[in-house]
N, CA, C and O atoms as CSV, one atom per row, in Angstrom:
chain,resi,resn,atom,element,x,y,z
A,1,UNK,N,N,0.844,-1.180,0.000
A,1,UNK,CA,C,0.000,0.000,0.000
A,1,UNK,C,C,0.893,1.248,0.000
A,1,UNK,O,O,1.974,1.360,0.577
A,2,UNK,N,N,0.312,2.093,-0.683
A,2,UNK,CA,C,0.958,3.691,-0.886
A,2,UNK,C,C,0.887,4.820,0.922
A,2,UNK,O,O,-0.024,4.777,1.749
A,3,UNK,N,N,2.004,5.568,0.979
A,3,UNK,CA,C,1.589,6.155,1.845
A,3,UNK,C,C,1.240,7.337,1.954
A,3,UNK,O,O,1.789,7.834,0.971
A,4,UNK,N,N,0.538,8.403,2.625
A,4,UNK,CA,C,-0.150,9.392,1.762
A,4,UNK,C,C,0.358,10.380,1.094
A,4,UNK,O,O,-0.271,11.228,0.461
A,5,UNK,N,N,2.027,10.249,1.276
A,5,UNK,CA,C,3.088,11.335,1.044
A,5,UNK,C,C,3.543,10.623,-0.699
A,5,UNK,O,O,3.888,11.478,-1.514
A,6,UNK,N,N,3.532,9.633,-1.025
A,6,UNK,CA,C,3.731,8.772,-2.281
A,6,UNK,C,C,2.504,9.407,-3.205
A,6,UNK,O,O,2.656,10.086,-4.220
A,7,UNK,N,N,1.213,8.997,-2.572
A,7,UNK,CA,C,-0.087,9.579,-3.610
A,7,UNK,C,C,0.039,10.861,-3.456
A,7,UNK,O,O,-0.815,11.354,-4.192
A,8,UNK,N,N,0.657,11.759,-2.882
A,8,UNK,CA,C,0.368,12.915,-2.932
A,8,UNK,C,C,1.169,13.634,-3.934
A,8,UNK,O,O,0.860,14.663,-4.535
A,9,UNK,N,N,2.673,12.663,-4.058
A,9,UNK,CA,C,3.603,13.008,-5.239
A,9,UNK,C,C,3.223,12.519,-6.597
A,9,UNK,O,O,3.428,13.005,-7.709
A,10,UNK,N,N,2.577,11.359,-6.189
A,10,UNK,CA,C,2.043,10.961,-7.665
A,10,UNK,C,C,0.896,12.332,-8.367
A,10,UNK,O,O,0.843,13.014,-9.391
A,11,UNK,N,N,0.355,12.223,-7.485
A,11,UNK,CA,C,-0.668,13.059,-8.246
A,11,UNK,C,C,-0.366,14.557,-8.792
A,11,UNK,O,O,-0.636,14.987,-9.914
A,12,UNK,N,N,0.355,15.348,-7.560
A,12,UNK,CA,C,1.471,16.526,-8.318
A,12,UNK,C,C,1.980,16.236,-9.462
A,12,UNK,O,O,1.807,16.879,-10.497
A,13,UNK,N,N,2.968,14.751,-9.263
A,13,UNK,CA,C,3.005,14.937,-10.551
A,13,UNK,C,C,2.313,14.790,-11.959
A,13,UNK,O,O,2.762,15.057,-13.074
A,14,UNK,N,N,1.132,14.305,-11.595
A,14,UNK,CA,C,0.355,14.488,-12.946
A,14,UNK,C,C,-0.476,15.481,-13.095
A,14,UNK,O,O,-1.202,15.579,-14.084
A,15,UNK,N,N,-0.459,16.373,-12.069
A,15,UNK,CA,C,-0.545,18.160,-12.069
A,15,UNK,C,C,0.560,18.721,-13.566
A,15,UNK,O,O,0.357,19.209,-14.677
A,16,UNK,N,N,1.648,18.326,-12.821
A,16,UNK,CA,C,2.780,18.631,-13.524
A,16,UNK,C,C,2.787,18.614,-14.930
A,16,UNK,O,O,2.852,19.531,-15.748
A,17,UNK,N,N,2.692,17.166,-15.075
A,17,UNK,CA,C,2.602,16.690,-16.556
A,17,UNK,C,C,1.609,17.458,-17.149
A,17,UNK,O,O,1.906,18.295,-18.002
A,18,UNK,N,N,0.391,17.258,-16.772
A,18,UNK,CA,C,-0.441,18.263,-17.742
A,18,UNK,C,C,-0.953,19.265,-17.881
A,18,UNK,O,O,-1.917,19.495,-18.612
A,19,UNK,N,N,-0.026,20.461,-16.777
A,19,UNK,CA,C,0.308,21.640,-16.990
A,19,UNK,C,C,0.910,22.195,-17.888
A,19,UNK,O,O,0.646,23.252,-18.462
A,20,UNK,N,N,2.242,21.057,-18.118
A,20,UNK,CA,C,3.092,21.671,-19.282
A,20,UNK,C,C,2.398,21.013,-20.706
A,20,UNK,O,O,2.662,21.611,-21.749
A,21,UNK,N,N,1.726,20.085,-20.765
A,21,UNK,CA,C,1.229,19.377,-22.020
A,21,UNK,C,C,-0.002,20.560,-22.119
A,21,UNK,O,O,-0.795,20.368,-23.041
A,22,UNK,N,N,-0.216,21.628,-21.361
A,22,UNK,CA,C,-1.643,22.326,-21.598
A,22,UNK,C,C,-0.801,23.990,-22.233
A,22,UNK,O,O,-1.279,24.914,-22.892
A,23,UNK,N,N,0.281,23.824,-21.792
A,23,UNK,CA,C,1.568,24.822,-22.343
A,23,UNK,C,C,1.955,24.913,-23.368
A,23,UNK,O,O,2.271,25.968,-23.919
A,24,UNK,N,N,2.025,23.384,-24.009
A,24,UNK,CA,C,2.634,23.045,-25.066
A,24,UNK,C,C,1.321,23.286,-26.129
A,24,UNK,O,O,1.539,23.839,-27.207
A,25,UNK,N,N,0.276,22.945,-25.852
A,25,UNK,CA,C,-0.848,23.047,-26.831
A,25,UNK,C,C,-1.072,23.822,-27.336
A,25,UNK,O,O,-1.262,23.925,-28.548
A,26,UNK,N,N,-1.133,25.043,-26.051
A,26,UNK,CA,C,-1.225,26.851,-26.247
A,26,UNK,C,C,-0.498,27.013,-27.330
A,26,UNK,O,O,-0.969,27.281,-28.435
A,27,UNK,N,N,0.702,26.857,-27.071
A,27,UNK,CA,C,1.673,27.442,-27.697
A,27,UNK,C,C,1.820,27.254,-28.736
A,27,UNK,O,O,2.138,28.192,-29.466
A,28,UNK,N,N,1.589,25.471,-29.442
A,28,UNK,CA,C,1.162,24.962,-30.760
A,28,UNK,C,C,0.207,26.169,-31.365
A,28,UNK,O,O,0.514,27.109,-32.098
A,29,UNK,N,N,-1.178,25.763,-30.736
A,29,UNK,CA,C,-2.497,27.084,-30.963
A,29,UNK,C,C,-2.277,27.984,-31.350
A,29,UNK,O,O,-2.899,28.388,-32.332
A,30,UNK,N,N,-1.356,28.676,-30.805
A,30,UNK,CA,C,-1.147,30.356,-31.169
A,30,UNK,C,C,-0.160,30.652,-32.171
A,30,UNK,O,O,-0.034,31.673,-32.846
A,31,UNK,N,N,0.625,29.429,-32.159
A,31,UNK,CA,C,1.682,29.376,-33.370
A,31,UNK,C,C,0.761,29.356,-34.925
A,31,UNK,O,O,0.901,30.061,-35.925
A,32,UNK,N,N,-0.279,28.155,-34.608
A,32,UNK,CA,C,-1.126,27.768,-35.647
A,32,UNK,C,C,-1.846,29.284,-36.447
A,32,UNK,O,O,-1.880,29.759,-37.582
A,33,UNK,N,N,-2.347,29.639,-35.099
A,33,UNK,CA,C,-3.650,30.993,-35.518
A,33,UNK,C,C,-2.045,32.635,-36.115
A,33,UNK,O,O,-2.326,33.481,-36.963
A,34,UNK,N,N,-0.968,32.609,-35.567
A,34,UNK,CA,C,-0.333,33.422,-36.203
A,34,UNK,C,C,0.080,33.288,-37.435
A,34,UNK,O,O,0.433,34.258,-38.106
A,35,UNK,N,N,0.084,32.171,-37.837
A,35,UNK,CA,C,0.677,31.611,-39.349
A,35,UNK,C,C,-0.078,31.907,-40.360
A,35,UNK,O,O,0.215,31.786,-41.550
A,36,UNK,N,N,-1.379,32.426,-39.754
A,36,UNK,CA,C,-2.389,32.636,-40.496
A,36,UNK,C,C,-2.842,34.575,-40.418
A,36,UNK,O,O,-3.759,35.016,-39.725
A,37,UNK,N,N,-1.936,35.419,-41.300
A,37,UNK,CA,C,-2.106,36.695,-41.031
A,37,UNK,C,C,-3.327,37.326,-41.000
A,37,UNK,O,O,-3.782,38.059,-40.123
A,38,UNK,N,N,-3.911,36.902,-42.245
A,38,UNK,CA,C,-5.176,37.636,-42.640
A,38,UNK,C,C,-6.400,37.443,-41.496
A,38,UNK,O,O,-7.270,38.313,-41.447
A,39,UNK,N,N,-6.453,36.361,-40.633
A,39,UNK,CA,C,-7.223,35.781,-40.242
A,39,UNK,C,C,-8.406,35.039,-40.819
A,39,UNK,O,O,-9.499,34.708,-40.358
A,40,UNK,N,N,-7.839,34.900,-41.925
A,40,UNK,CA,C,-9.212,34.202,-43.096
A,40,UNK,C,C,-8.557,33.220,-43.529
A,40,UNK,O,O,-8.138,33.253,-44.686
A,41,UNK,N,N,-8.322,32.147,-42.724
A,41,UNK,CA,C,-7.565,30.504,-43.377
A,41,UNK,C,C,-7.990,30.051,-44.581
A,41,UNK,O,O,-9.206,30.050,-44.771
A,42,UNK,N,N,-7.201,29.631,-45.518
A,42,UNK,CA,C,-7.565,28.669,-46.360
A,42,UNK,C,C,-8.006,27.444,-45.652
A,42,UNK,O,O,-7.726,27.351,-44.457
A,43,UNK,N,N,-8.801,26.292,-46.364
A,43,UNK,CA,C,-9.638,25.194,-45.968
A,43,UNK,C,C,-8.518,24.722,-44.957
A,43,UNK,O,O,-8.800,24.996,-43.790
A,44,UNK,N,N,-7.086,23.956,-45.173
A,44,UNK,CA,C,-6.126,23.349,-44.652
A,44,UNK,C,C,-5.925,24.187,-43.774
A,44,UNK,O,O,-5.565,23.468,-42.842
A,45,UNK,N,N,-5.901,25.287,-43.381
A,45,UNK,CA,C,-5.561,26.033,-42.102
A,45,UNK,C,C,-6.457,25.933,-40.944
A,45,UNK,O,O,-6.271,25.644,-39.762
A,46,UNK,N,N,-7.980,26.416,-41.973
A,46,UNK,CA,C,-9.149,25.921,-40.822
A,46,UNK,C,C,-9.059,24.345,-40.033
A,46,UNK,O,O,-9.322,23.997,-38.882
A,47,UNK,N,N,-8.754,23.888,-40.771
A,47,UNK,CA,C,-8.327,22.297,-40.300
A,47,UNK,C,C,-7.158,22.250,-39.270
A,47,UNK,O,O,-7.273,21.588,-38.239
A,48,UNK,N,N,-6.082,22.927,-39.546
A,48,UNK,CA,C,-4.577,23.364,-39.016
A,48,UNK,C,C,-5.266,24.108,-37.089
A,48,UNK,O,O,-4.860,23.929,-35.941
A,49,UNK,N,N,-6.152,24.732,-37.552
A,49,UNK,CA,C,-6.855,25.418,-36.154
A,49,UNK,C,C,-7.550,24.753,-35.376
A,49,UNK,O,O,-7.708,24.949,-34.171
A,50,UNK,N,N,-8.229,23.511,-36.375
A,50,UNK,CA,C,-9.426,23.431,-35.409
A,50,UNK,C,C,-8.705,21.940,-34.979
A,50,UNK,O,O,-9.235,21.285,-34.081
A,51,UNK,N,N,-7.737,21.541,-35.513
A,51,UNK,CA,C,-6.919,19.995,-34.475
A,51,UNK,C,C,-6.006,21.214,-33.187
A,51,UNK,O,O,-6.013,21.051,-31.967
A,52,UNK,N,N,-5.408,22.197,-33.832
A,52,UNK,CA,C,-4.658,23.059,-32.303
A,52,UNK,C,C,-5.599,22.821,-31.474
A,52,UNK,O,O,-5.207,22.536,-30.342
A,53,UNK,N,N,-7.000,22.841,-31.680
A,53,UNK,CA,C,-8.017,23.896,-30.829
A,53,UNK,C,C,-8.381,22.350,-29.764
A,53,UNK,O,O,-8.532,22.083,-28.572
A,54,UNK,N,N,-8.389,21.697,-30.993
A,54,UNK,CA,C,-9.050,19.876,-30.175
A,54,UNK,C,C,-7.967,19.698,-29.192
A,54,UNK,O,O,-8.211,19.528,-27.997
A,55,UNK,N,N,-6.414,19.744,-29.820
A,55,UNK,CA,C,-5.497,19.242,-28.863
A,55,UNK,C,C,-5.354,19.951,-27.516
A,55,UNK,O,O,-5.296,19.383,-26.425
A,56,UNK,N,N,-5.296,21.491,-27.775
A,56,UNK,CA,C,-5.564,22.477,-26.666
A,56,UNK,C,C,-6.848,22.085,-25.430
A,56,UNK,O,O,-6.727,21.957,-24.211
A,57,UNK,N,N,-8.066,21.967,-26.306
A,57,UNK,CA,C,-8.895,21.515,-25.041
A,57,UNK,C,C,-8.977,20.411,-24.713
A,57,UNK,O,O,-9.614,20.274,-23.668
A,58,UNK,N,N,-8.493,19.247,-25.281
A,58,UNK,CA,C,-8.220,17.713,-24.646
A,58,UNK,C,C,-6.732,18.413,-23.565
A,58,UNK,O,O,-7.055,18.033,-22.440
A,59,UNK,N,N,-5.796,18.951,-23.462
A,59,UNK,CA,C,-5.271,19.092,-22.633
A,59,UNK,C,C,-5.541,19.852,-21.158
A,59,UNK,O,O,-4.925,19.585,-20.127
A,60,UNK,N,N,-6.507,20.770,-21.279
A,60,UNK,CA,C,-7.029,21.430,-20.203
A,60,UNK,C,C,-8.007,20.750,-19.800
A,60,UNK,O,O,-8.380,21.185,-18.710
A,61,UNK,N,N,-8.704,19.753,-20.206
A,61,UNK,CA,C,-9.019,18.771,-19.459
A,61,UNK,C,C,-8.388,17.523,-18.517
A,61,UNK,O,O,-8.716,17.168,-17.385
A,62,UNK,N,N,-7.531,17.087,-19.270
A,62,UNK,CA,C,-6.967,16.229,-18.564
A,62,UNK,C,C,-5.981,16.880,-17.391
A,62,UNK,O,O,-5.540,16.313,-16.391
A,63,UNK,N,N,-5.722,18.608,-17.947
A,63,UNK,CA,C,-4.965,19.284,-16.454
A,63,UNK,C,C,-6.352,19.217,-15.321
A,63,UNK,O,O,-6.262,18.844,-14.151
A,64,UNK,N,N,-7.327,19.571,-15.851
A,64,UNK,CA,C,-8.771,19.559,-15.238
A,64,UNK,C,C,-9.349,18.392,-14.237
A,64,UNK,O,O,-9.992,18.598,-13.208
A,65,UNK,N,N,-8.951,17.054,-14.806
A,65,UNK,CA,C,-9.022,15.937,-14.350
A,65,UNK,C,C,-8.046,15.939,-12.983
A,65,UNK,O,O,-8.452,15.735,-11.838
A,66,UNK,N,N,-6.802,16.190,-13.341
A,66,UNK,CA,C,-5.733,16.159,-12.521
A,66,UNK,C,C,-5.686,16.595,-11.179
A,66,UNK,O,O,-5.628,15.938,-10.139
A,67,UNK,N,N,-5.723,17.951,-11.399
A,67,UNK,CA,C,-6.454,18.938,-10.620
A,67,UNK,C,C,-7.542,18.320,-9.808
A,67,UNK,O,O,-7.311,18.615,-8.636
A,68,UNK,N,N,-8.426,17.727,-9.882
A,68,UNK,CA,C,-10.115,17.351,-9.307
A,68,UNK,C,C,-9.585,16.373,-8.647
A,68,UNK,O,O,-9.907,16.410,-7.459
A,69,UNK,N,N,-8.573,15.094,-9.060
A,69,UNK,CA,C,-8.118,14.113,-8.372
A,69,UNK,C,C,-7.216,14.567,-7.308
A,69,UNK,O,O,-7.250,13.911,-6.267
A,70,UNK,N,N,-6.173,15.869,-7.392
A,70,UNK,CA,C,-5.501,16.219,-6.252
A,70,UNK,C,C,-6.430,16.655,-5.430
A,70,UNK,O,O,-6.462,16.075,-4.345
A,71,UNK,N,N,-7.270,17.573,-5.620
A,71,UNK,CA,C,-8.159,18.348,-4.382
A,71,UNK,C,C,-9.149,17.212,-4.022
A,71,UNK,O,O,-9.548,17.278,-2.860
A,72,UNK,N,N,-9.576,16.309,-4.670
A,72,UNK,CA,C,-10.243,14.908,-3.969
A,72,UNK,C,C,-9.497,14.166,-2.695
A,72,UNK,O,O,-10.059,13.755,-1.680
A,73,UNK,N,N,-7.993,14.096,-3.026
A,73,UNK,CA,C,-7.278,12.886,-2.436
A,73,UNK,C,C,-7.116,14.303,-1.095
A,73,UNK,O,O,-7.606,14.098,0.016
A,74,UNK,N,N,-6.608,15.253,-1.309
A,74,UNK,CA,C,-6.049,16.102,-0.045
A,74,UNK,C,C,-7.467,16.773,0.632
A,74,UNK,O,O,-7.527,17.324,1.731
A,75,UNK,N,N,-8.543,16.582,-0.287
A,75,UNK,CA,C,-9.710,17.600,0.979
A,75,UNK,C,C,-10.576,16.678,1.863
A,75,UNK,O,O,-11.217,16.912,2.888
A,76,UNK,N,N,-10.337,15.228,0.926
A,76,UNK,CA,C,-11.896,14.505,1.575
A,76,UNK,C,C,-10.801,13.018,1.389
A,76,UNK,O,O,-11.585,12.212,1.890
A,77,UNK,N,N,-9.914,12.406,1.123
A,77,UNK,CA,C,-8.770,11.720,0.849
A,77,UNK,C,C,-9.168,10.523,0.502
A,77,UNK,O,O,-9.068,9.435,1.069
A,78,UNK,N,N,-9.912,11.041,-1.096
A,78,UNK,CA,C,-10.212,10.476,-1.921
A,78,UNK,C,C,-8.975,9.993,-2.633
A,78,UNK,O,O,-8.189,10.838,-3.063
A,79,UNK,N,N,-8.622,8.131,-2.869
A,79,UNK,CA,C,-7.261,7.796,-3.598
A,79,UNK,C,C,-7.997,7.589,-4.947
A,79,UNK,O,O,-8.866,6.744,-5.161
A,80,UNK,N,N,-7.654,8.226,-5.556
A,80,UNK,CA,C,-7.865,7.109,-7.012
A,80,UNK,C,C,-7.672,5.260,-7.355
A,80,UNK,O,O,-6.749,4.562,-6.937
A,81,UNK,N,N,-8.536,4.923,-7.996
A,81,UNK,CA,C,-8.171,3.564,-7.952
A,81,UNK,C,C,-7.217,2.964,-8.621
A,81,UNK,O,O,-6.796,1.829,-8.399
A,82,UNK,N,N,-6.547,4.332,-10.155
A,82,UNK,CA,C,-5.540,3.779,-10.263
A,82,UNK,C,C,-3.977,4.338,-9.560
A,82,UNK,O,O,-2.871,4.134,-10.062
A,83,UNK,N,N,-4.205,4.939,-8.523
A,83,UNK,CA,C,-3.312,4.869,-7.601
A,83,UNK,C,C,-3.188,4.052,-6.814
A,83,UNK,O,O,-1.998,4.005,-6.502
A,84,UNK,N,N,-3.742,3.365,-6.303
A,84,UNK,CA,C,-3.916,2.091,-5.002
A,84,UNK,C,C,-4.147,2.633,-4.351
A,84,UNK,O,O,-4.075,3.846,-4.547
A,85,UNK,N,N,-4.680,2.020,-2.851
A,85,UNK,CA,C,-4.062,2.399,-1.188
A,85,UNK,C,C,-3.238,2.738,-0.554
A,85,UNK,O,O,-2.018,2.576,-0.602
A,86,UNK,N,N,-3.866,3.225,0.074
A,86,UNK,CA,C,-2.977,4.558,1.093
A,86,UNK,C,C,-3.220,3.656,2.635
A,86,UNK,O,O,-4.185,2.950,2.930
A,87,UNK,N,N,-1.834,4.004,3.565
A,87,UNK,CA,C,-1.814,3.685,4.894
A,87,UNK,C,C,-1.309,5.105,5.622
A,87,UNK,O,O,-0.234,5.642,5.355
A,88,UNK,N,N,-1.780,5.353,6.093
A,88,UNK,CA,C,-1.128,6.035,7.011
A,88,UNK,C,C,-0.126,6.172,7.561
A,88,UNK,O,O,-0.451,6.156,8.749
A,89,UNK,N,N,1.036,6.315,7.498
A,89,UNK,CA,C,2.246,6.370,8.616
A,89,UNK,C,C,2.593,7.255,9.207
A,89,UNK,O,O,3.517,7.136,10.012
């Protein structure tokens, strides 16, 4: 069994992880929408925007997820199940 200082790093770190994967998306995103001056995409650009836009909000979700599982495990010490059990020490 995990102890609550182990789940508590696990889960930071998947704070972590998809903080910067929600960084990286942005940054894709805005790269995407500047490449495009006029703001009037050709067909392939609209396409070019609207996968940034999918990848961008599949990542602020899963930071979203992350997030909900840390403040679960530390307010009410809720473990996830794919974290295992927690003992106390």
């Amino acid at each position: 069994m995990r102890s609550r200082e182990e789940i508590e790093r696990i889960l930071s770190s998947e704070i972590k992880a998809a903080g910067q994967r929600q960084k990286e998306a942005g940054a894709r995103l805005r790269q995407v929408a500047s490449d495009i001056p006029s703001m009037i995409p050709a067909p392939d650009g609209a396409l070019r925007i609207h996968l940034a836009g999918v990848e961008y909000r599949a990542a602020l979700e899963e930071l979203r997820k992350a997030l909900k599982r840390f403040d679960e495990f530390m307010a009410k010490g809720i473990v996830p199940d794919d974290v295992g059990g927690w003992r106390v020490r």
